[in-house]
GUFI-273207 format. One record per residue (C-alpha): residue number from 1; x, y, z. Coordinates in nm, 3 decimals. Each point is the difference from the previous one (the first is absolute). Example, Ala and Ser with C-alpha at 12.3 -4.5 7.8 and 13.67 -1.06 7.14 Angstrom:
r num: 1; xx: 1.230; yy: -0.450; zz: 0.780
r num: 2; xx: 0.137; yy: 0.344; zz: -0.066
***
This chain:
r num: 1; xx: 2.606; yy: -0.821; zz: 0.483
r num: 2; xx: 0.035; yy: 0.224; zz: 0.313
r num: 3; xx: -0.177; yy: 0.019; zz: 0.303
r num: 4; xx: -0.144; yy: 0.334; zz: -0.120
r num: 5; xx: -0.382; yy: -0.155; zz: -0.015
r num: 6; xx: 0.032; yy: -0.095; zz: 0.367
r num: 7; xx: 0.141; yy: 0.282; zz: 0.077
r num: 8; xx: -0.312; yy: 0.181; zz: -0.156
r num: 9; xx: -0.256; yy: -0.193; zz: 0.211
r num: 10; xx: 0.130; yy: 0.039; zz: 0.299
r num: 11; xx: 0.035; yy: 0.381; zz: -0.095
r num: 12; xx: -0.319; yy: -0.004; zz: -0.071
r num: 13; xx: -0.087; yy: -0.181; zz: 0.350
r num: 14; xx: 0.156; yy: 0.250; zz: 0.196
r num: 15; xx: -0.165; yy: 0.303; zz: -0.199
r num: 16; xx: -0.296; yy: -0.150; zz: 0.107
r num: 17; xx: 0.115; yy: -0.032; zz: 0.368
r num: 18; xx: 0.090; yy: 0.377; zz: -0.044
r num: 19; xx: -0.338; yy: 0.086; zz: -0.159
r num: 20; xx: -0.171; yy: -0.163; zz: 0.300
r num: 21; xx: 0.214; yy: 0.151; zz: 0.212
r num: 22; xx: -0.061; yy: 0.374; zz: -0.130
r num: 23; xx: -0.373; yy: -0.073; zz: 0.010
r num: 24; xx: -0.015; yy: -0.078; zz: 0.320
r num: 25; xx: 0.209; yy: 0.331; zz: 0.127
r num: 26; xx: -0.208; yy: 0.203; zz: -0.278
r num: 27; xx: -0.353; yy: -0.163; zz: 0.149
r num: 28; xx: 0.135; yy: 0.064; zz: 0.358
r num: 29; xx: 0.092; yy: 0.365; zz: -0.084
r num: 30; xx: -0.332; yy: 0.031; zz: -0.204
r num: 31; xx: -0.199; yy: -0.099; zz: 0.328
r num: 32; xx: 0.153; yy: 0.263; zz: 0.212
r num: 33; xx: -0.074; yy: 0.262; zz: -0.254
r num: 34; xx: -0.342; yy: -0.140; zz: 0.036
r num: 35; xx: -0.048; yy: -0.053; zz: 0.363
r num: 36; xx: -0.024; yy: 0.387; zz: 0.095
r num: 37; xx: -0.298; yy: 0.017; zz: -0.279
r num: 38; xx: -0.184; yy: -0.260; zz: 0.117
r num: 39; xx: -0.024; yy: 0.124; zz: 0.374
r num: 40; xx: -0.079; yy: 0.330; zz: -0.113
r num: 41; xx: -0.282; yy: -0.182; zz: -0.223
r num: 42; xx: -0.093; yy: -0.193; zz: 0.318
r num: 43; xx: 0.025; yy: 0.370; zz: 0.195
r num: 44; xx: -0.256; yy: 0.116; zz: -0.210
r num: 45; xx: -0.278; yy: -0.254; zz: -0.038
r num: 46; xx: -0.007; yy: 0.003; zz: 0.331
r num: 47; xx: -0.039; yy: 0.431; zz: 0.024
r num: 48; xx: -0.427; yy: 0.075; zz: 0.011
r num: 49; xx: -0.013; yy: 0.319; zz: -0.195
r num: 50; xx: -0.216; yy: 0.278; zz: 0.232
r num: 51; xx: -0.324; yy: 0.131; zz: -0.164
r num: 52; xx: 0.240; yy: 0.361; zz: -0.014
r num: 53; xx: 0.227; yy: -0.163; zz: -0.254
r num: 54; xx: -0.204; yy: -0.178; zz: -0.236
r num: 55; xx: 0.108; yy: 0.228; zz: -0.247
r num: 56; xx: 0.337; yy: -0.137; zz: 0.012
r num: 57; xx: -0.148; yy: -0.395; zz: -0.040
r num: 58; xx: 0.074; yy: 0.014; zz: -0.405
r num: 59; xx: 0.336; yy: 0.086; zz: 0.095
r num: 60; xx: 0.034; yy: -0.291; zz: 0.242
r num: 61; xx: -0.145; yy: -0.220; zz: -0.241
r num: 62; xx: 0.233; yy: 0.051; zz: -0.299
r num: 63; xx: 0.308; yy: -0.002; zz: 0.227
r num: 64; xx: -0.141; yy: -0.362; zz: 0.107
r num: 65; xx: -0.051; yy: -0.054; zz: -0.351
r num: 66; xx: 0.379; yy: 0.117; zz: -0.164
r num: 67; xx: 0.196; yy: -0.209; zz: 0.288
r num: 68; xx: -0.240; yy: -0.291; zz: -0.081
r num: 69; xx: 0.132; yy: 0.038; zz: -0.361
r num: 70; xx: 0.365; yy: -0.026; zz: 0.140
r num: 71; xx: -0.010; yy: -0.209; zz: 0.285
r num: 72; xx: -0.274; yy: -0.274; zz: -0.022
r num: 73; xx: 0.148; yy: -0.149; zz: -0.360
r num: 74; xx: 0.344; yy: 0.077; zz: 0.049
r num: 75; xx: 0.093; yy: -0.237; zz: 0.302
r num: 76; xx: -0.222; yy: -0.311; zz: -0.094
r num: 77; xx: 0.196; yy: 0.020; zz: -0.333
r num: 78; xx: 0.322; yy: 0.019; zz: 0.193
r num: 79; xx: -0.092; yy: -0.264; zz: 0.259
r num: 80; xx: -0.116; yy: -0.233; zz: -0.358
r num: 81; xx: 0.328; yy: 0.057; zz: -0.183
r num: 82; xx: 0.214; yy: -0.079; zz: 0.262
r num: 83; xx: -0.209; yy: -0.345; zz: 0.056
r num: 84; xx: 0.046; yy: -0.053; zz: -0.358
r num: 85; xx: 0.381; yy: 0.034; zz: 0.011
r num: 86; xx: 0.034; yy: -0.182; zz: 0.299
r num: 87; xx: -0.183; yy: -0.285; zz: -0.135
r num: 88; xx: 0.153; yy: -0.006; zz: -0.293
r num: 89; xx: 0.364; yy: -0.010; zz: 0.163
r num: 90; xx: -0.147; yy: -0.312; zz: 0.185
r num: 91; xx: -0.112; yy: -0.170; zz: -0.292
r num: 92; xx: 0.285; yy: 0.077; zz: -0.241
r num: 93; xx: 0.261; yy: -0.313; zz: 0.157
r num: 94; xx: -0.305; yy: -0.251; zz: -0.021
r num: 95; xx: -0.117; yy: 0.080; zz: -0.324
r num: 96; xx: 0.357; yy: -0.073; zz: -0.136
r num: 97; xx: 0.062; yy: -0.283; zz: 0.177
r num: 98; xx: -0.344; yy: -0.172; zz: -0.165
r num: 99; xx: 0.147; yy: 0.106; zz: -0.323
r num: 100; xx: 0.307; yy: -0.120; zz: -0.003
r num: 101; xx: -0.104; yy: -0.354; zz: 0.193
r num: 102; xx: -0.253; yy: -0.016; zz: -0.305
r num: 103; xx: 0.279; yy: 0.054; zz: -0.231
r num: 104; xx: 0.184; yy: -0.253; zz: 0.157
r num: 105; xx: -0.287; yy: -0.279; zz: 0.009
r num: 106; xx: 0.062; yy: 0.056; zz: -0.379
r num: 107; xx: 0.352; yy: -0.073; zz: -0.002
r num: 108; xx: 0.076; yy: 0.375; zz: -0.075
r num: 109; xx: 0.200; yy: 0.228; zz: 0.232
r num: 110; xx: 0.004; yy: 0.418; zz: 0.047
r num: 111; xx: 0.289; yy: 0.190; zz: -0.175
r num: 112; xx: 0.117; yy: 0.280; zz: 0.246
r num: 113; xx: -0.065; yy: 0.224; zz: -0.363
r num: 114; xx: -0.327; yy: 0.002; zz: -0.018
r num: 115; xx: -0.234; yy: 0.214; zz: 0.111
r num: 116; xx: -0.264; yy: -0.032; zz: 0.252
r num: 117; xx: -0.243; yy: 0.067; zz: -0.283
r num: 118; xx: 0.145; yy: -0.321; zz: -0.167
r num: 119; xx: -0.032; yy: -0.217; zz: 0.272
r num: 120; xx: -0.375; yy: 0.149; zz: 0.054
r num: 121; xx: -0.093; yy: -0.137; zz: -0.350
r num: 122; xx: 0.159; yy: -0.311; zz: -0.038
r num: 123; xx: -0.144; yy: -0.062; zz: 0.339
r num: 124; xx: -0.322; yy: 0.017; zz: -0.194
r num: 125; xx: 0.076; yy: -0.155; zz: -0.296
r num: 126; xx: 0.051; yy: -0.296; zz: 0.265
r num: 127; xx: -0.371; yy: 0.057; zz: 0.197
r num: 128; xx: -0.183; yy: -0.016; zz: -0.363
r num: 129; xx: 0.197; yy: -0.305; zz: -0.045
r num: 130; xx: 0.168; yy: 0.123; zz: -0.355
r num: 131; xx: 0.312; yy: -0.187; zz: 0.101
r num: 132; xx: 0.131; yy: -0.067; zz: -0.388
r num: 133; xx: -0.025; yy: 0.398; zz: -0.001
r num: 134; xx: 0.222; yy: 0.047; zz: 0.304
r num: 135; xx: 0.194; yy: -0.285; zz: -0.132
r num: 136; xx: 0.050; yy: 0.182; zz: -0.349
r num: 137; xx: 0.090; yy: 0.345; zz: 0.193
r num: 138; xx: 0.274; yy: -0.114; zz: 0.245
r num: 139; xx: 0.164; yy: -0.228; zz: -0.278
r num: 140; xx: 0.042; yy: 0.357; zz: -0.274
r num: 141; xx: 0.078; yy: 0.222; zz: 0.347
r num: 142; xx: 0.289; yy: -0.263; zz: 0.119
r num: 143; xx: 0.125; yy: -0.016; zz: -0.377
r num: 144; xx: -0.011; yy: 0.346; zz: -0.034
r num: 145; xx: 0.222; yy: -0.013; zz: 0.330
r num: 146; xx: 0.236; yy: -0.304; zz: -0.037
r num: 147; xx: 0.304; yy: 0.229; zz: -0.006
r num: 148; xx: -0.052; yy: 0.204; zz: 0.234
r num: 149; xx: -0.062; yy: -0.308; zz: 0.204
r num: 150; xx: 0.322; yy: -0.187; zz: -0.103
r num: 151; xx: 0.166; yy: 0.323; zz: 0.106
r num: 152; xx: -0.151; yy: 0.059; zz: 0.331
r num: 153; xx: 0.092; yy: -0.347; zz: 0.092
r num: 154; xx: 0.304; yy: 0.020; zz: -0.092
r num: 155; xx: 0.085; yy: 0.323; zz: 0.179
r num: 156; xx: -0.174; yy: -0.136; zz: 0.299
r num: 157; xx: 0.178; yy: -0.387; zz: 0.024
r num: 158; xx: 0.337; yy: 0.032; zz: -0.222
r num: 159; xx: 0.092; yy: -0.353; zz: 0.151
r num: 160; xx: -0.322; yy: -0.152; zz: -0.156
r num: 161; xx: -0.034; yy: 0.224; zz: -0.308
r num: 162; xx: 0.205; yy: -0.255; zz: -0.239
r num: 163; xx: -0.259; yy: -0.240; zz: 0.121
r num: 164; xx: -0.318; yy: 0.227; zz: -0.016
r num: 165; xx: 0.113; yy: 0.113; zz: -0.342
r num: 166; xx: -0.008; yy: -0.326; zz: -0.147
r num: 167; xx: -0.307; yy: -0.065; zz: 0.137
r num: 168; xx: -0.153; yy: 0.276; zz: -0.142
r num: 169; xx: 0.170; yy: -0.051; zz: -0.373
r num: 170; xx: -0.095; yy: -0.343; zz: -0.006
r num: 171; xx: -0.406; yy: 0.187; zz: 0.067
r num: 172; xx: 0.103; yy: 0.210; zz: -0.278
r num: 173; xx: 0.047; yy: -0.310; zz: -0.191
r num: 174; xx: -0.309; yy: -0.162; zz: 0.053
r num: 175; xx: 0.161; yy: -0.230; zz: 0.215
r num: 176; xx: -0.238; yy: 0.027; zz: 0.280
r num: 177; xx: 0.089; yy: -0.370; zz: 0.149
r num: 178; xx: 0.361; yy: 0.110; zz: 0.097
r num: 179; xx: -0.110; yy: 0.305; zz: 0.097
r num: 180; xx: -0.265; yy: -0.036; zz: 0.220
r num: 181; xx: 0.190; yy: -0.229; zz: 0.264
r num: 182; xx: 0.315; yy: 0.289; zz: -0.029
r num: 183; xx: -0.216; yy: 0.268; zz: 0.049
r num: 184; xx: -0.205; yy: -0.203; zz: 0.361
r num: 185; xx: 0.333; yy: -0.122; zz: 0.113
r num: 186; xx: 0.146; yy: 0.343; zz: 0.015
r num: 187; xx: -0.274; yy: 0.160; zz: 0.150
r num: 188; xx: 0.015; yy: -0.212; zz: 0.290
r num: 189; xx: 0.336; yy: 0.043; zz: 0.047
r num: 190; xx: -0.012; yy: 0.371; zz: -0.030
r num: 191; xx: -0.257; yy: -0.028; zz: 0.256
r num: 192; xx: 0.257; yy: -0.208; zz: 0.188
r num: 193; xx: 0.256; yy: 0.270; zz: -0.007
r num: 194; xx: -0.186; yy: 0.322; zz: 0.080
r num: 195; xx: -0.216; yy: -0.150; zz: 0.289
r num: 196; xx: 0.112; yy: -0.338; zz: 0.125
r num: 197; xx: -0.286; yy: -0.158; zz: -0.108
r num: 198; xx: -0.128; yy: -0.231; zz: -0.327
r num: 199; xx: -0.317; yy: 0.125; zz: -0.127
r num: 200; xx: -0.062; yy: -0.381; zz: -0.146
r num: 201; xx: 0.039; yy: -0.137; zz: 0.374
r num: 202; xx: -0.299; yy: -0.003; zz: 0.248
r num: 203; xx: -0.054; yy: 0.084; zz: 0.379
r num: 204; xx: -0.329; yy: -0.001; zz: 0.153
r num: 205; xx: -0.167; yy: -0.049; zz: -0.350
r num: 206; xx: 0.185; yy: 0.315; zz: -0.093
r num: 207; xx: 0.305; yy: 0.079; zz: -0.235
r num: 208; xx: 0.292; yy: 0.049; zz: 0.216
r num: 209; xx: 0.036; yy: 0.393; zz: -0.128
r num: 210; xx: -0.323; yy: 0.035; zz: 0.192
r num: 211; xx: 0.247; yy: 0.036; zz: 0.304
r num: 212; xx: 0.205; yy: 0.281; zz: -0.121
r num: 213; xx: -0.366; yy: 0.161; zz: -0.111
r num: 214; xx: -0.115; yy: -0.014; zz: 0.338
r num: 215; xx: 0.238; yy: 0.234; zz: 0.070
r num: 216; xx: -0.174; yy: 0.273; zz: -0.142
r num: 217; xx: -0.349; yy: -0.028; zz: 0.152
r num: 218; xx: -0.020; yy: 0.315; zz: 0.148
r num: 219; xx: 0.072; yy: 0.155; zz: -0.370
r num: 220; xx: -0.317; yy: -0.125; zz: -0.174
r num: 221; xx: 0.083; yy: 0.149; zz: -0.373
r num: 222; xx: 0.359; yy: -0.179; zz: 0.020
r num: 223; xx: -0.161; yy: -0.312; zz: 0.148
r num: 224; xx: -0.278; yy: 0.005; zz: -0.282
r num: 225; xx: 0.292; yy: 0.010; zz: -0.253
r num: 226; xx: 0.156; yy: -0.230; zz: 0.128
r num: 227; xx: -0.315; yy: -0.275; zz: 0.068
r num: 228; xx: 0.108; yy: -0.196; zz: -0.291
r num: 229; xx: 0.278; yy: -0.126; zz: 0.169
r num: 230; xx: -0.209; yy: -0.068; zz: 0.307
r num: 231; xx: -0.292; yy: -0.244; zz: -0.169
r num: 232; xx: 0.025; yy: -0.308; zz: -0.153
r num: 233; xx: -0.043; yy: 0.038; zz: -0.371
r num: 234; xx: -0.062; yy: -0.257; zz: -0.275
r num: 235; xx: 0.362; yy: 0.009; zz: -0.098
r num: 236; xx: 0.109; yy: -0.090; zz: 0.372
r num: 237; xx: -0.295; yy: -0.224; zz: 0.051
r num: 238; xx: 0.105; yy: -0.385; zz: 0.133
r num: 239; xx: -0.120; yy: -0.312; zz: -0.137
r num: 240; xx: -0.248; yy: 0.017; zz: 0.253
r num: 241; xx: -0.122; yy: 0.344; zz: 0.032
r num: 242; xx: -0.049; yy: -0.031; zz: -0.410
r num: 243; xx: -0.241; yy: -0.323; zz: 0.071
r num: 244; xx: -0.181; yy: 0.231; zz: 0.270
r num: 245; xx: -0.013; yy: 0.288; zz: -0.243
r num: 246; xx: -0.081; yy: -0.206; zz: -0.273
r num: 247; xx: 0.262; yy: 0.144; zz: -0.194
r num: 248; xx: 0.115; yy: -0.136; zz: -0.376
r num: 249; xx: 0.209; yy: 0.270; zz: -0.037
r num: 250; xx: 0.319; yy: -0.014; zz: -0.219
r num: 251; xx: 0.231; yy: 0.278; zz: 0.146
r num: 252; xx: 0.082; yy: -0.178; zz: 0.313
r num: 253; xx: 0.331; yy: 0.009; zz: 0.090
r num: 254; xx: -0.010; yy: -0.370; zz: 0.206
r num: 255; xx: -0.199; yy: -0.133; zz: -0.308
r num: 256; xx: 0.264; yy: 0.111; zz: -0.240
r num: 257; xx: 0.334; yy: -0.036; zz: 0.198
r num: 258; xx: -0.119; yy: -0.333; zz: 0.082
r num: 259; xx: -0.074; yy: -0.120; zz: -0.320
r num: 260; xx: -0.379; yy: -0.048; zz: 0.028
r num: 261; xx: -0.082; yy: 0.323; zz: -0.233
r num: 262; xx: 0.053; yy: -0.129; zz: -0.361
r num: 263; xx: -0.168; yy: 0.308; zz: -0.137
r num: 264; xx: 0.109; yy: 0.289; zz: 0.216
r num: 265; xx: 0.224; yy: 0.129; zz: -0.351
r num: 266; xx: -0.224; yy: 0.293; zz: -0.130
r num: 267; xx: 0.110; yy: 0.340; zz: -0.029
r num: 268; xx: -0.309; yy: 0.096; zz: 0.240
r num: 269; xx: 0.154; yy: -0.160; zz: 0.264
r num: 270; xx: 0.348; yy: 0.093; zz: -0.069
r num: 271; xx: -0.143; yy: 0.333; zz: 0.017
r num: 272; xx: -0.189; yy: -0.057; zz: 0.361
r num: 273; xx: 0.445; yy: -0.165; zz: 0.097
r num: 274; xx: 0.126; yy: 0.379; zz: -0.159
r num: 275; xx: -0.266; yy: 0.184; zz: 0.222
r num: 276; xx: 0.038; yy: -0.184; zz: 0.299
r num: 277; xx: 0.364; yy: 0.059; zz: 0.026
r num: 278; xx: -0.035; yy: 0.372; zz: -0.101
r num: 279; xx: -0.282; yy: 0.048; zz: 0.309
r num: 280; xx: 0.257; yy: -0.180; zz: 0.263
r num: 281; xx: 0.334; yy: 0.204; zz: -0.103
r num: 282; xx: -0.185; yy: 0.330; zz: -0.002
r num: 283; xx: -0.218; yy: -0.081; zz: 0.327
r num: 284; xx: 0.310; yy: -0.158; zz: 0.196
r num: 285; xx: 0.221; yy: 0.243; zz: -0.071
r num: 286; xx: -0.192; yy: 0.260; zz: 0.049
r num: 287; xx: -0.129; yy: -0.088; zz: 0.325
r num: 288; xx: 0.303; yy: -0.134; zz: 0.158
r num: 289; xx: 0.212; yy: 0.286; zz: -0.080
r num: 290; xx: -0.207; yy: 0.205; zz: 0.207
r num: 291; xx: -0.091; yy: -0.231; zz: 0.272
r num: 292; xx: 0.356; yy: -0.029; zz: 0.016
r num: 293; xx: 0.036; yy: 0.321; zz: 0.052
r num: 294; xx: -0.283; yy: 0.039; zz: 0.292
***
């Protein structure tokens, strides 16, 4: 799997920048078209037509009528779109990052491959609660997937892939015990290597990637994608935070790498390992190679 479905977003994020952009030059330019018509409309509501010219009043009238019919709908209409676009540029980054943090509270994570439209529905499949349905989808989209994923992987961490490739042949298998633990394992370390930081360790209540994602505050749509790695999650949740959360969740990586998960081996949550690792390598690598290059 490439990082062509990242790549696509954030295409898609900066069309939108550009779309803004042009609307706001277009309403500008639309305004001073507009400006001269309105003083001269101004001009003459304010000219009292002599009793001598009275005749000419119809005349007066349906030129006040024809630039009504241009002017008065045209620039609300410009002023509303461009508040529309605007607001919806500001809401885009938030509205992803609920989706995905919802995605996560369900042990699922984004792949960079999907759409937008994708995310928009699972994110409410998740609101009405039909969590077997989201379940059901993610499992046929990541088997559907699996090579590409093995691939990717492999392409992006050749020191790891002999490792990552068992791991994901054993989940072929059905041997979801050994690879489950693989799958965690590797994803912290691949965290590990591309940031400095384990996404199983905590600062502040926080996963330590939350301090390379703090890099990129000013860039709300690449700190949205990224706000999995910046929020505790069930997976990375402590002994403590799960008896705060209330948590009896089974795909929790201290639960099952300390031996207290005795039932974390179904292919659902081998899935949820396979998913998790695909969203870090493609967000990481993506991200770092360009704020590496900043």
């Amino acid at each position: 799997m490439t990082n062509n479905g990242i790549e696509k977003l954030l295409q898609q994020w900066e069309k939108i920048h550009f779309q803004q952009h042009s609307q706001l030059i277009n309403f500008h330019n639309s305004v001073k078209v507009l400006a001269p018509l309105i003083k001269l409309q101004e001009k003459f509501e304010k000219i009292q037509i002599p009793p001598n010219l009275a005749l000419y009043t119809k005349q007066f009238e349906m030129f006040g009528n024809s630039f009504n019919r241009i002017a008065s709908p045209t620039l609300p209409k410009l002023i509303q779109s461009h508040l529309e676009l605007q607001q919806s540029f500001i809401d885009l980054p938030p509205r992803i990052q609920e989706a995905l943090l919802l995605l996560a509270k369900r042990g699922w994570y984004y792949d960079f491959n999907m759409t937008l439209s994708d995310l928009w529905e699972l994110r409410k499949a998740i609101i009405d609660e039909n969590n077997e349905e989201v379940d059901e989808a993610l499992i046929e989209y990541f088997d559907e997937k699996i090579e590409e994923v093995r691939t990717s992987l492999k392409m992006l961490f050749p020191e790891r892939a002999h490792i990552i490739s068992a791991a994901i042949d054993a989940h072929i298998r059905g041997e979801y015990y050994l690879a489950i633990p693989i799958l965690l394992a590797q994803t912290d370390g691949i965290c590990k290597e591309m940031v400095n930081q384990y996404l199983f360790m905590k600062k502040d209540k926080k996963p330590k990637t939350a301090i390379y994602v703090d890099k990129f505050k000013t860039d709300t749509c690449k700190a949205a994608f990224l706000s999995p790695l910046a929020t505790t999650t069930p997976v990375g949740e402590s002994e403590y935070e799960r008896k705060e959360s209330g948590g009896g969740n089974s795909f929790n990586r201290h639960m099952i790498l300390h031996g207290e998960s005795l039932d974390y081996g179904k292919k659902v949550n081998s899935v949820k390992a396979i998913s998790l690792i695909n969203y870090v390598s493609q967000a990481l690598k993506k991200h770092n190679k360009e704020n590496t290059n900043i």
